[in-house]
N, CA, C and O atoms as a GROMACS GRO file, in nm:
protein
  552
    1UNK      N    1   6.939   0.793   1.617
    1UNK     CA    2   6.807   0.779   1.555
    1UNK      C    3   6.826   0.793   1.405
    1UNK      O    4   6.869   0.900   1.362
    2UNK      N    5   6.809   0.734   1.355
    2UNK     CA    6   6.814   0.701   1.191
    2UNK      C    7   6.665   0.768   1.105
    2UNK      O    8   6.550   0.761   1.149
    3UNK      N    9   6.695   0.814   1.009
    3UNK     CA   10   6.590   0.846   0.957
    3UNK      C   11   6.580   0.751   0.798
    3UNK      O   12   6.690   0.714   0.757
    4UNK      N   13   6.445   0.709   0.704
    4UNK     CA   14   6.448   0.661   0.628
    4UNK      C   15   6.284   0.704   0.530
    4UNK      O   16   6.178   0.758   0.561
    5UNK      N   17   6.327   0.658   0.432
    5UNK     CA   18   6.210   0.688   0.334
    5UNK      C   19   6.110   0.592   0.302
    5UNK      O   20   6.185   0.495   0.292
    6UNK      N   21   6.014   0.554   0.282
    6UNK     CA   22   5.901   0.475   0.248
    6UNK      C   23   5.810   0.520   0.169
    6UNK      O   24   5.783   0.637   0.197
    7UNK      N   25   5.734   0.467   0.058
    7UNK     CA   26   5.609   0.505  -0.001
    7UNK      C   27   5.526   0.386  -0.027
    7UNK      O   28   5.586   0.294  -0.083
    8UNK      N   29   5.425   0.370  -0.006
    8UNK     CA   30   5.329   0.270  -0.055
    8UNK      C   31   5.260   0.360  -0.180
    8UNK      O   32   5.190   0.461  -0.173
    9UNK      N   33   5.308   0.286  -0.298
    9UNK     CA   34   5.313   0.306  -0.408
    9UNK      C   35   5.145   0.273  -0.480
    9UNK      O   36   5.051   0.227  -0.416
   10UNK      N   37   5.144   0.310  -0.622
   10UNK     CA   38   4.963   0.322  -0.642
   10UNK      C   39   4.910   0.210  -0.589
   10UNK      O   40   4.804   0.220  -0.528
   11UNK      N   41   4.979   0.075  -0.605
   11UNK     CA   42   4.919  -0.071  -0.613
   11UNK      C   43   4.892  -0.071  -0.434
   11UNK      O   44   4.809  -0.146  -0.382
   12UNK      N   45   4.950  -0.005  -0.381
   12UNK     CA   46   4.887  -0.042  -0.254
   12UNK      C   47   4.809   0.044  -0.226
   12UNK      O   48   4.704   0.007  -0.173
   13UNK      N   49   4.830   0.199  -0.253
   13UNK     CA   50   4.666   0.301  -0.239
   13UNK      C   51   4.574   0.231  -0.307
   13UNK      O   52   4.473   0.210  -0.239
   14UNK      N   53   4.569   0.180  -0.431
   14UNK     CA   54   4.453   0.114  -0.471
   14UNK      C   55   4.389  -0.013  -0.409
   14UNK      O   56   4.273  -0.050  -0.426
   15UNK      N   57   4.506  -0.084  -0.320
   15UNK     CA   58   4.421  -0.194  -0.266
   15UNK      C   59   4.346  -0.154  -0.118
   15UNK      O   60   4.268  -0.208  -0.040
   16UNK      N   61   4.403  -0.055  -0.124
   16UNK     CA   62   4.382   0.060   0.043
   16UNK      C   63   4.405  -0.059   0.154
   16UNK      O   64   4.327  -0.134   0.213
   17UNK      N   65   4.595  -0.037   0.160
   17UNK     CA   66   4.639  -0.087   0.238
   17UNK      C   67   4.742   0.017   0.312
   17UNK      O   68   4.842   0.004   0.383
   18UNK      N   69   4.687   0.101   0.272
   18UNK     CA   70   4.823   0.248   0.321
   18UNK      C   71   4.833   0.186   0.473
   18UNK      O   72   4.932   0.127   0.516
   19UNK      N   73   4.726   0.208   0.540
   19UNK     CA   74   4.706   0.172   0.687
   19UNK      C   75   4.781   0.030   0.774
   19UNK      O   76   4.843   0.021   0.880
   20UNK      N   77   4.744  -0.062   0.677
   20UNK     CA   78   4.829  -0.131   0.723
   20UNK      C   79   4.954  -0.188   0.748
   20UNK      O   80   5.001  -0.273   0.823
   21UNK      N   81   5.023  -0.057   0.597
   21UNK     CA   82   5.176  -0.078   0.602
   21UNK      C   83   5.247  -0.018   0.712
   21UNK      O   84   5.359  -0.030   0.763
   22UNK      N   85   5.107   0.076   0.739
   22UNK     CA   86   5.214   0.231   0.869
   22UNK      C   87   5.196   0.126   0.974
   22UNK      O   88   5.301   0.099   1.033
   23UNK      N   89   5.071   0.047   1.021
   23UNK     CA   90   5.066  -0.002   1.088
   23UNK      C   91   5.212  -0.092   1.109
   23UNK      O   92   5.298  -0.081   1.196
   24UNK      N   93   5.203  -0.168   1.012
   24UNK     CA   94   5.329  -0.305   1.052
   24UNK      C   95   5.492  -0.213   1.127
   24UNK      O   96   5.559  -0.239   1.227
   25UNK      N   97   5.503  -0.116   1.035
   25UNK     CA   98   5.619   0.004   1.092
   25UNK      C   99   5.606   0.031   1.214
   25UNK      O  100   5.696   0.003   1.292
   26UNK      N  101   5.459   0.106   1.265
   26UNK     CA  102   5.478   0.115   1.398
   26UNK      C  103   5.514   0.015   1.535
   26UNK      O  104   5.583   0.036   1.636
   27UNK      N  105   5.423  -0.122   1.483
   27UNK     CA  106   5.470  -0.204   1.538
   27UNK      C  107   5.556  -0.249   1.580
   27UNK      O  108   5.552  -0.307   1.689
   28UNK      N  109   5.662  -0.239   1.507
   28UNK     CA  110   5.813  -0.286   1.453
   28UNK      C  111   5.861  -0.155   1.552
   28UNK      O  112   5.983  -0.164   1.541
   29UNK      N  113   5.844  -0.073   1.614
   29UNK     CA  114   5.902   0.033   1.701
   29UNK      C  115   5.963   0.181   1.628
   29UNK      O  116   6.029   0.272   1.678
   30UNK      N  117   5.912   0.161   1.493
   30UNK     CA  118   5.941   0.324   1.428
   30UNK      C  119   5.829   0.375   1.421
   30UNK      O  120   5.718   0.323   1.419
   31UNK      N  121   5.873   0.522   1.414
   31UNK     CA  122   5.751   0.658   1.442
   31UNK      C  123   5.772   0.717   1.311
   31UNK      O  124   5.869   0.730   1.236
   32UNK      N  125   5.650   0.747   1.310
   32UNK     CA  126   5.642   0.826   1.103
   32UNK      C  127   5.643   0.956   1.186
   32UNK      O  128   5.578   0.979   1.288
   33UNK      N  129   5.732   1.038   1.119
   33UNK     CA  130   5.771   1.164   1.097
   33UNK      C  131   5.724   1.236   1.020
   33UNK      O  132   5.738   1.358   1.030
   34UNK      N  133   5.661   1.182   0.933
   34UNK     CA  134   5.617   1.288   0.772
   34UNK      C  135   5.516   1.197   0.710
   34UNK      O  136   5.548   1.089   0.660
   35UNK      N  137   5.427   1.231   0.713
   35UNK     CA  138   5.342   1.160   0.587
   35UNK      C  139   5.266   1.236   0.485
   35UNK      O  140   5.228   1.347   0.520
   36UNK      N  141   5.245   1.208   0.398
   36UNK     CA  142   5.131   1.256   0.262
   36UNK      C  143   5.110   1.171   0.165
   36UNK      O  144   5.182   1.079   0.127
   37UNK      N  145   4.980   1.217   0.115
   37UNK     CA  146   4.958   1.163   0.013
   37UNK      C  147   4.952   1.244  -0.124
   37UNK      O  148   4.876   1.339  -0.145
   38UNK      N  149   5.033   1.196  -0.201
   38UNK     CA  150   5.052   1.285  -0.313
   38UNK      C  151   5.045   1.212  -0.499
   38UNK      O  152   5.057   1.090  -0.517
   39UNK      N  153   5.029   1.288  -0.591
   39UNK     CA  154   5.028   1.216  -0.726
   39UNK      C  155   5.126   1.282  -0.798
   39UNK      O  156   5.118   1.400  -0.832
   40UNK      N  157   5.260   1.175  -0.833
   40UNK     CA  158   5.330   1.189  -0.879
   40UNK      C  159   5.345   1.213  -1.075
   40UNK      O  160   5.296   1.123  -1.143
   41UNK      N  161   5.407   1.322  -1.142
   41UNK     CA  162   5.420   1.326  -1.267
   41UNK      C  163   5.488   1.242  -1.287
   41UNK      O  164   5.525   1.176  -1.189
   42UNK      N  165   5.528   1.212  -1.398
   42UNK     CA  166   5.584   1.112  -1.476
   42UNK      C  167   5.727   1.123  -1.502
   42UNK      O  168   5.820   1.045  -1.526
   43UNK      N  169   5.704   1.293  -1.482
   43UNK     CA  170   5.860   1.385  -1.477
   43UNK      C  171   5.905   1.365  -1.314
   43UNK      O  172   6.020   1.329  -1.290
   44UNK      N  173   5.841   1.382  -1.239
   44UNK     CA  174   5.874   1.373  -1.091
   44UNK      C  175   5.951   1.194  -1.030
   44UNK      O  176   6.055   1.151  -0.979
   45UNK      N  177   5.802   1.138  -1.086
   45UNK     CA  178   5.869   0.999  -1.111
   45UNK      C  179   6.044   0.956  -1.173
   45UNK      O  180   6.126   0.874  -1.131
   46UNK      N  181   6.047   1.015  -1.241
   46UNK     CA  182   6.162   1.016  -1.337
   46UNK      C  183   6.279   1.075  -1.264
   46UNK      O  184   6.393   1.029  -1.258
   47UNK      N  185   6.233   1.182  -1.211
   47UNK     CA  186   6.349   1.262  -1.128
   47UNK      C  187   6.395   1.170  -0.972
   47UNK      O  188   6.504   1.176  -0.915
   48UNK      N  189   6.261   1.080  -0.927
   48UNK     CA  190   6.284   1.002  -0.802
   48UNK      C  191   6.364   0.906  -0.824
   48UNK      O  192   6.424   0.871  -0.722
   49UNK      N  193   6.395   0.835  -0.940
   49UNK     CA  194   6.405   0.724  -0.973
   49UNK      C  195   6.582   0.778  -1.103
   49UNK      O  196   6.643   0.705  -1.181
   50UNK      N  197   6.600   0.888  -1.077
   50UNK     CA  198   6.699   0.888  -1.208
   50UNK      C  199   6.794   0.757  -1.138
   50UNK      O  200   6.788   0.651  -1.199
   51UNK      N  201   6.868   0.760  -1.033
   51UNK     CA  202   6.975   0.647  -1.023
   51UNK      C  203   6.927   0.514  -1.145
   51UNK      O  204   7.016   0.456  -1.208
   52UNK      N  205   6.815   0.486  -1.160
   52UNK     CA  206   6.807   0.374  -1.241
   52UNK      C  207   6.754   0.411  -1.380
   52UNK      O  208   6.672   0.337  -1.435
   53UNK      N  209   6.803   0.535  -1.445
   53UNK     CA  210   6.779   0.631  -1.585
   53UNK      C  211   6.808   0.475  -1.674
   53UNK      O  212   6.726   0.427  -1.753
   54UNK      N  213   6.920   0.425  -1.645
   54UNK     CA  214   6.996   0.360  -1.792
   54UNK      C  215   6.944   0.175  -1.749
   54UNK      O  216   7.003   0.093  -1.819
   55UNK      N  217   6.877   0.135  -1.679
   55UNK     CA  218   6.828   0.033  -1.625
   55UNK      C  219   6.703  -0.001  -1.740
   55UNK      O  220   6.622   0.088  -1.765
   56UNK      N  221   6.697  -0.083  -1.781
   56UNK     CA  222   6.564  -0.113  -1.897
   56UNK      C  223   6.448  -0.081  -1.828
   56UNK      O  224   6.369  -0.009  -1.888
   57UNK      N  225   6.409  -0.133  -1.671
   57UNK     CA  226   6.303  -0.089  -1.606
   57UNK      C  227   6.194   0.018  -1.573
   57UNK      O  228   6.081   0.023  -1.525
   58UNK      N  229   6.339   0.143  -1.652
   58UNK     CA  230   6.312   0.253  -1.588
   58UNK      C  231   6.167   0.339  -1.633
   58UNK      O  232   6.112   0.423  -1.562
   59UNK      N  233   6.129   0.300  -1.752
   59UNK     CA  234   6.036   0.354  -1.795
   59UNK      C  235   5.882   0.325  -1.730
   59UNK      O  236   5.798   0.403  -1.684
   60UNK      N  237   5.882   0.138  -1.750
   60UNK     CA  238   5.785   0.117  -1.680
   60UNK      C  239   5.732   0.142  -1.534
   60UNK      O  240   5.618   0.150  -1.487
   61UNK      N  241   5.847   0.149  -1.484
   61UNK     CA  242   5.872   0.185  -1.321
   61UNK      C  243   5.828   0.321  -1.314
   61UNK      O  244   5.750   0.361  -1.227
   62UNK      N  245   5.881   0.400  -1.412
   62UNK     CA  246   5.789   0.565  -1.352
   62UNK      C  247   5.711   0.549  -1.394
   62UNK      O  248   5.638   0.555  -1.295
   63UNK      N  249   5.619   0.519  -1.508
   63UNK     CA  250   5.500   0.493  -1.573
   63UNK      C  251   5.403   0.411  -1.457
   63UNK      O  252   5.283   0.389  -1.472
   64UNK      N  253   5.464   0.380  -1.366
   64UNK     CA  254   5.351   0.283  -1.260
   64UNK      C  255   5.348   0.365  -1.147
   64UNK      O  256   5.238   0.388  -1.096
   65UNK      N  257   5.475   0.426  -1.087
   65UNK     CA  258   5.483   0.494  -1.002
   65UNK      C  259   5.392   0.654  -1.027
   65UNK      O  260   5.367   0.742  -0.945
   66UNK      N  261   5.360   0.646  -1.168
   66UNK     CA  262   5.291   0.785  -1.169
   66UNK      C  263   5.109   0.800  -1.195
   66UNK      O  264   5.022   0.886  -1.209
   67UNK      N  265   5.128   0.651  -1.192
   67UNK     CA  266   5.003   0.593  -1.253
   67UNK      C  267   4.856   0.596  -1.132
   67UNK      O  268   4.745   0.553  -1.162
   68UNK      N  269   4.898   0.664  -0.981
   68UNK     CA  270   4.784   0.690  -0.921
   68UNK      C  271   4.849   0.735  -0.818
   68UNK      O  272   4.966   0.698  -0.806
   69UNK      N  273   4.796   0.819  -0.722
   69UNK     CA  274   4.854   0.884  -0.594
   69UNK      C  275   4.924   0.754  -0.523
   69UNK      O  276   4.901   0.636  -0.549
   70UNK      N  277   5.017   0.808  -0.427
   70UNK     CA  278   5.144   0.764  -0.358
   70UNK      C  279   5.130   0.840  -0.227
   70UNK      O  280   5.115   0.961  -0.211
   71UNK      N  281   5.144   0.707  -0.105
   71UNK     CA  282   5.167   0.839   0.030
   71UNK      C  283   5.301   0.786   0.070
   71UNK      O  284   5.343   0.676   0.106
   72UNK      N  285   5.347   0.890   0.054
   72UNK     CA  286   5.537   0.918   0.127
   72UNK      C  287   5.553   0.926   0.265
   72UNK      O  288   5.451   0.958   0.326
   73UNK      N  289   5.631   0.910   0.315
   73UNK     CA  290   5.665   0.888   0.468
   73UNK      C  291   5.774   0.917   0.506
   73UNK      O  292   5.865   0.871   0.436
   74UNK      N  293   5.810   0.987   0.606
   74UNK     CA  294   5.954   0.992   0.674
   74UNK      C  295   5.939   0.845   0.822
   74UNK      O  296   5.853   0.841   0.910
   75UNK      N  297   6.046   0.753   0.802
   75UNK     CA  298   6.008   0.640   0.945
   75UNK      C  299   6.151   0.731   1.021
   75UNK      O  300   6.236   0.802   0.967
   76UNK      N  301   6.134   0.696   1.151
   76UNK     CA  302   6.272   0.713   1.229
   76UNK      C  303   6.267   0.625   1.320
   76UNK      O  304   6.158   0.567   1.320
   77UNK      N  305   6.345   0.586   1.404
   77UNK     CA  306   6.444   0.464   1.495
   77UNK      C  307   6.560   0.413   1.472
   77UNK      O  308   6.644   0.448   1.389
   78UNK      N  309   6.564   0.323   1.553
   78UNK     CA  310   6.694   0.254   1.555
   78UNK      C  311   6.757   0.141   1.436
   78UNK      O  312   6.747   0.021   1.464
   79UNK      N  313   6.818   0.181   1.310
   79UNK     CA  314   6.846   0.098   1.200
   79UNK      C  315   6.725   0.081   1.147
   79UNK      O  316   6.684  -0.017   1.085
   80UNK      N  317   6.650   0.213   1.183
   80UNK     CA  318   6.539   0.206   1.066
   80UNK      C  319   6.573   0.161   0.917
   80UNK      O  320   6.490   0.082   0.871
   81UNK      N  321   6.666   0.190   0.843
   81UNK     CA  322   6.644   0.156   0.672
   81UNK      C  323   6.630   0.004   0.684
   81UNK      O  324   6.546  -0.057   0.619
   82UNK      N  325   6.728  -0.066   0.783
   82UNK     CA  326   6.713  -0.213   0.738
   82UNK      C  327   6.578  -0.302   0.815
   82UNK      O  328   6.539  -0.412   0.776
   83UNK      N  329   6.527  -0.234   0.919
   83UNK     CA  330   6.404  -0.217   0.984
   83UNK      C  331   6.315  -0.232   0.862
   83UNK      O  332   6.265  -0.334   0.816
   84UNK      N  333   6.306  -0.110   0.822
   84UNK     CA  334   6.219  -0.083   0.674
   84UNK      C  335   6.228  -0.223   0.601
   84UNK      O  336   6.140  -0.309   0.605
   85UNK      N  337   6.347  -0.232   0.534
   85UNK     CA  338   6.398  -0.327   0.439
   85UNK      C  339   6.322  -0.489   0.477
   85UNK      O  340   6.251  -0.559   0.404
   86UNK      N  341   6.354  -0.507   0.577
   86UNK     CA  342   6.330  -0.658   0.646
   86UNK      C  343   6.165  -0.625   0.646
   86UNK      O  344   6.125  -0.716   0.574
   87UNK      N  345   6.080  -0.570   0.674
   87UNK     CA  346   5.955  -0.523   0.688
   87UNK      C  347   5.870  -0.534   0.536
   87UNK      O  348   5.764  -0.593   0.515
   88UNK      N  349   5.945  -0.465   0.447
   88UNK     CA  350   5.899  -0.480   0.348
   88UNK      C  351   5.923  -0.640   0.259
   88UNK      O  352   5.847  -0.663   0.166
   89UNK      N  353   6.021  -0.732   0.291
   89UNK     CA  354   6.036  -0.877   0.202
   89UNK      C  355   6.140  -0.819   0.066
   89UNK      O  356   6.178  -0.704   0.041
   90UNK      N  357   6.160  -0.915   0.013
   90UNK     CA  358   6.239  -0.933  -0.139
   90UNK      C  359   6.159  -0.863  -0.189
   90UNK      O  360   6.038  -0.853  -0.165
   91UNK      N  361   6.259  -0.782  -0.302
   91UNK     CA  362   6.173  -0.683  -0.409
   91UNK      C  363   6.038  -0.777  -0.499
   91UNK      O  364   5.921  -0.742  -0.516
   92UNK      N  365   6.090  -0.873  -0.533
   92UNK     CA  366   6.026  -1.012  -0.609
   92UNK      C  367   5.921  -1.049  -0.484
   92UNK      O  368   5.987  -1.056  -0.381
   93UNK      N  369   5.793  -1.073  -0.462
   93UNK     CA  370   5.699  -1.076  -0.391
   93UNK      C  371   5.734  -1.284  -0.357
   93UNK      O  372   5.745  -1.350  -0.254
   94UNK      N  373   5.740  -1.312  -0.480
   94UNK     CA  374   5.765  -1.447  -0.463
   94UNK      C  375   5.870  -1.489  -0.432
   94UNK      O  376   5.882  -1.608  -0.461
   95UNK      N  377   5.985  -1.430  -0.369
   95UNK     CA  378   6.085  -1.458  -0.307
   95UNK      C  379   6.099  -1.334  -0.150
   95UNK      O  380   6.198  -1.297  -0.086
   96UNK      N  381   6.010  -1.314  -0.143
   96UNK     CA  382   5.984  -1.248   0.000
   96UNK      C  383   5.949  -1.357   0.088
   96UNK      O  384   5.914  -1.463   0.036
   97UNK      N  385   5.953  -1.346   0.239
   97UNK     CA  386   5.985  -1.438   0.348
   97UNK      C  387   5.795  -1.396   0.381
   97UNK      O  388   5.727  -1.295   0.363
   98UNK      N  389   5.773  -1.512   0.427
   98UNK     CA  390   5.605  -1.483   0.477
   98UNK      C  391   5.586  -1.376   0.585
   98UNK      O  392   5.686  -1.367   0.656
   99UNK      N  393   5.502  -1.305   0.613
   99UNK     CA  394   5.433  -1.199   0.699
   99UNK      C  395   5.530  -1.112   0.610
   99UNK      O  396   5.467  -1.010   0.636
  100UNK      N  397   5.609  -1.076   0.543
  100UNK     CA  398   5.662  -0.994   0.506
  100UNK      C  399   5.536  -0.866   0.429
  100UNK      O  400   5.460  -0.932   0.358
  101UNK      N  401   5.501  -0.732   0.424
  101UNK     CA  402   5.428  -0.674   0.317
  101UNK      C  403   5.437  -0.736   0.208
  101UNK      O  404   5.348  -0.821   0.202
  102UNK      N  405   5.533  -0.734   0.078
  102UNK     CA  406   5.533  -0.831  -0.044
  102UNK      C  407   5.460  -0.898  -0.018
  102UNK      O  408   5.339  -0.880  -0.034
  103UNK      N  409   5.548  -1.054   0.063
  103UNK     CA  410   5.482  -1.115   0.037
  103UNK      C  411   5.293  -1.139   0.055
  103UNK      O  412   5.224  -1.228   0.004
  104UNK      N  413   5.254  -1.038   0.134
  104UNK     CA  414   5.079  -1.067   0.191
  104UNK      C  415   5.030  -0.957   0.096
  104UNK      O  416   4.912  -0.934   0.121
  105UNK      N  417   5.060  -0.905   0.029
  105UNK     CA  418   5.033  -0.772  -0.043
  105UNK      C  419   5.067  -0.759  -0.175
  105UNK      O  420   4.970  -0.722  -0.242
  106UNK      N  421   5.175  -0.776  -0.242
  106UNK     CA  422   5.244  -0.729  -0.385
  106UNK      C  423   5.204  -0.860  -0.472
  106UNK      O  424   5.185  -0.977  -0.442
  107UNK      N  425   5.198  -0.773  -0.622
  107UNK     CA  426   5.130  -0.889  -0.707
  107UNK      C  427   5.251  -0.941  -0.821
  107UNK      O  428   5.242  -1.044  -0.889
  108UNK      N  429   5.324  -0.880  -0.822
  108UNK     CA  430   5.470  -0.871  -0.912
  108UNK      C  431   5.589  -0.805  -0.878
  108UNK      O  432   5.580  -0.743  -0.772
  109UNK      N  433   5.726  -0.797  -0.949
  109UNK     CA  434   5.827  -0.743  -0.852
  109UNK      C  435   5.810  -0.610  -0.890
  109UNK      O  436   5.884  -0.544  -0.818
  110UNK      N  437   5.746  -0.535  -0.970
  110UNK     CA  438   5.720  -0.399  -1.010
  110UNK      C  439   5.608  -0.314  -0.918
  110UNK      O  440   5.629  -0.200  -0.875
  111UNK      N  441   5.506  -0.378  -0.899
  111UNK     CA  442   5.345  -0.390  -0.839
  111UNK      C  443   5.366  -0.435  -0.726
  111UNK      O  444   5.293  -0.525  -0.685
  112UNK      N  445   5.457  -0.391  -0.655
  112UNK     CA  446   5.534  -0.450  -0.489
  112UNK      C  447   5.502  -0.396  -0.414
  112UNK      O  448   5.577  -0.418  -0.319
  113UNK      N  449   5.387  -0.293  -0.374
  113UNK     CA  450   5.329  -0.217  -0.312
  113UNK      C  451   5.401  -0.131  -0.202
  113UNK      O  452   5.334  -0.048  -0.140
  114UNK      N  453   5.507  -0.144  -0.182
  114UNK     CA  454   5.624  -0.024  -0.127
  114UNK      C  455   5.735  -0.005  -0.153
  114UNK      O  456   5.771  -0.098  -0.226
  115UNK      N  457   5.832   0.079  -0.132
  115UNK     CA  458   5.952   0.121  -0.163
  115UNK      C  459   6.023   0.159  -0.045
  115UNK      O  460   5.950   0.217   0.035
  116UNK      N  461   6.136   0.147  -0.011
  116UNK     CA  462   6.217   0.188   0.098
  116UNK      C  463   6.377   0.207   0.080
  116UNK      O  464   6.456   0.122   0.040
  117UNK      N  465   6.406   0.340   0.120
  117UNK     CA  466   6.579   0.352   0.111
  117UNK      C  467   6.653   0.207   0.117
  117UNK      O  468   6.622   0.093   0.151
  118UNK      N  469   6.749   0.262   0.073
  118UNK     CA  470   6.860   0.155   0.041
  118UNK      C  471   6.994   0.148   0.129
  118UNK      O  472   7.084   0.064   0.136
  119UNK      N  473   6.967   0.295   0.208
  119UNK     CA  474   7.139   0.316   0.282
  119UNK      C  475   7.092   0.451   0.299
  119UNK      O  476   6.991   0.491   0.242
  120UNK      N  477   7.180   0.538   0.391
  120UNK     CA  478   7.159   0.626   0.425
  120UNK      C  479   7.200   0.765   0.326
  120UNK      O  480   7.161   0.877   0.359
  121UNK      N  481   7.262   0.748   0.233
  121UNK     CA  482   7.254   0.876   0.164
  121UNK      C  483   7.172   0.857   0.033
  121UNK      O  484   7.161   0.949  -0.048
  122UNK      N  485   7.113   0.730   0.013
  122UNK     CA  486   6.980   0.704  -0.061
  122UNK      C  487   6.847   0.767   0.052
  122UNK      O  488   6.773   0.861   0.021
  123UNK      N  489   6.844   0.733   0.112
  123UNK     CA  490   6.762   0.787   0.242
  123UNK      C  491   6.747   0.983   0.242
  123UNK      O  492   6.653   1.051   0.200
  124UNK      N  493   6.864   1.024   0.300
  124UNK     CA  494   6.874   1.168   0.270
  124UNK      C  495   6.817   1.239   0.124
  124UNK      O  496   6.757   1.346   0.114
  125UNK      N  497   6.860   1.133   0.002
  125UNK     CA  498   6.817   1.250  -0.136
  125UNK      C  499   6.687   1.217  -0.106
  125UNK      O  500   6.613   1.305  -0.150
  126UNK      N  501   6.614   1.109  -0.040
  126UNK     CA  502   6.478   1.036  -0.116
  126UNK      C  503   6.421   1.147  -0.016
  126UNK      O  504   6.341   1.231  -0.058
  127UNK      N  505   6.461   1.147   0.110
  127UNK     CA  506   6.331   1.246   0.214
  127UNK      C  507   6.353   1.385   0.158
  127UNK      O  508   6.259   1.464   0.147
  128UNK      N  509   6.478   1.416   0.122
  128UNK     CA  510   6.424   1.556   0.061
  128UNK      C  511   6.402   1.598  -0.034
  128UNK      O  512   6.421   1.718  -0.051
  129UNK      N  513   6.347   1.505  -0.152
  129UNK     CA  514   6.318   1.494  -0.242
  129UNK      C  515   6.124   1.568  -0.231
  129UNK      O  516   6.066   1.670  -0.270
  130UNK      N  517   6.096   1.470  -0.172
  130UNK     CA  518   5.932   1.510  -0.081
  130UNK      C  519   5.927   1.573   0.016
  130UNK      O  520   5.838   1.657   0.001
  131UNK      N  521   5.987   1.583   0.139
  131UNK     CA  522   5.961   1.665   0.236
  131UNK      C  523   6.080   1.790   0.239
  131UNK      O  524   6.180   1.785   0.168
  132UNK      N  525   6.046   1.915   0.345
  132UNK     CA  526   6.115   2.024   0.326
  132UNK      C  527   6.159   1.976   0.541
  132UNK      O  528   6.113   1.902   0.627
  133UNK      N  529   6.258   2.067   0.530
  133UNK     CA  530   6.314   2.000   0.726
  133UNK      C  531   6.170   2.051   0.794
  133UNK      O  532   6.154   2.003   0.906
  134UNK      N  533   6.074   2.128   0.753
  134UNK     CA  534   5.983   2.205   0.822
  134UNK      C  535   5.878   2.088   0.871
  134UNK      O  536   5.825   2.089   0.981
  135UNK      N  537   5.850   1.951   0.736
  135UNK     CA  538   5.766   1.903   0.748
  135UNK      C  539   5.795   1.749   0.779
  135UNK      O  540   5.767   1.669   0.690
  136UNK      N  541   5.848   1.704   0.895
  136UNK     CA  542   5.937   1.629   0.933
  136UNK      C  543   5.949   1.648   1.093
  136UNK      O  544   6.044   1.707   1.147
  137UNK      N  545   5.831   1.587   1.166
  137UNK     CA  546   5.849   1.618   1.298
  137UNK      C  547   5.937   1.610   1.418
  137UNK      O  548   5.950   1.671   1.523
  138UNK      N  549   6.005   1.489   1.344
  138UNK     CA  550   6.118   1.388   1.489
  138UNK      C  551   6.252   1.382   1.443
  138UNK      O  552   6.338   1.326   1.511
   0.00000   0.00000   0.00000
């Protein structure tokens, strides 16, 4: 059983699509383990996101990511991250595959309305970054 990270980021709390992202996950045969909704600092942002400190992006990217509450998620199943990955489309909304989230949802490759691990020890820092083992059911 694989565990992985997800957040539908402000652009999708603001379009209030939280529901339908958990939805498409469950569908897909993973069980959320952890959820909240939380508002990220700019410093917190910064700390989620250091791997991409020296990346030109990086500023605007926490600056958006901090820019309105965020609900975090623990998914688990079978090859959940690439589960996740395939679920969510290309980072670029306009190069995401149709039914993908992006593509039915995200308005730019920044404004992509979720985020998901990359591999499994991207996975590990990201869930315990937000959750503690206490709050993490499966």
């Amino acid at each position: 059983m694989e565990r992985t990270l997800s957040i539908v980021k402000p652009d999708g709390v603001r379009k209030n699509v939280v529901g339908e992202v958990i939805g498409r996950f469950e569908k897909s045969g993973l069980n959320v383990a952890a959820l909240k909704l939380i508002s990220l600092s700019k410093e917190e942002a910064e700390g989620f996101y250091a791997v991409h400190k020296a990346r030109p992006f990086f500023g605007s990217l926490t600056e958006f990511m901090s820019s309105g509450p965020v609900a975090v998620m623990v998914l688990t199943g079978d090859g959940a991250i690439k589960k996740v990955r395939d679920i969510m489309g290309a980072t670029d909304p306009k190069n995401a595959a149709p039914g993908t989230i992006r593509k039915d949802f995200a308005d730019s490759i920044e404004s992509n309305i979720v985020h998901g691990s990359d591999g499994p020890d991207t996975a590990a820092f990201e869930i315990g970054y937000f959750f503690s083992a206490l709050e993490i059911l499966r």
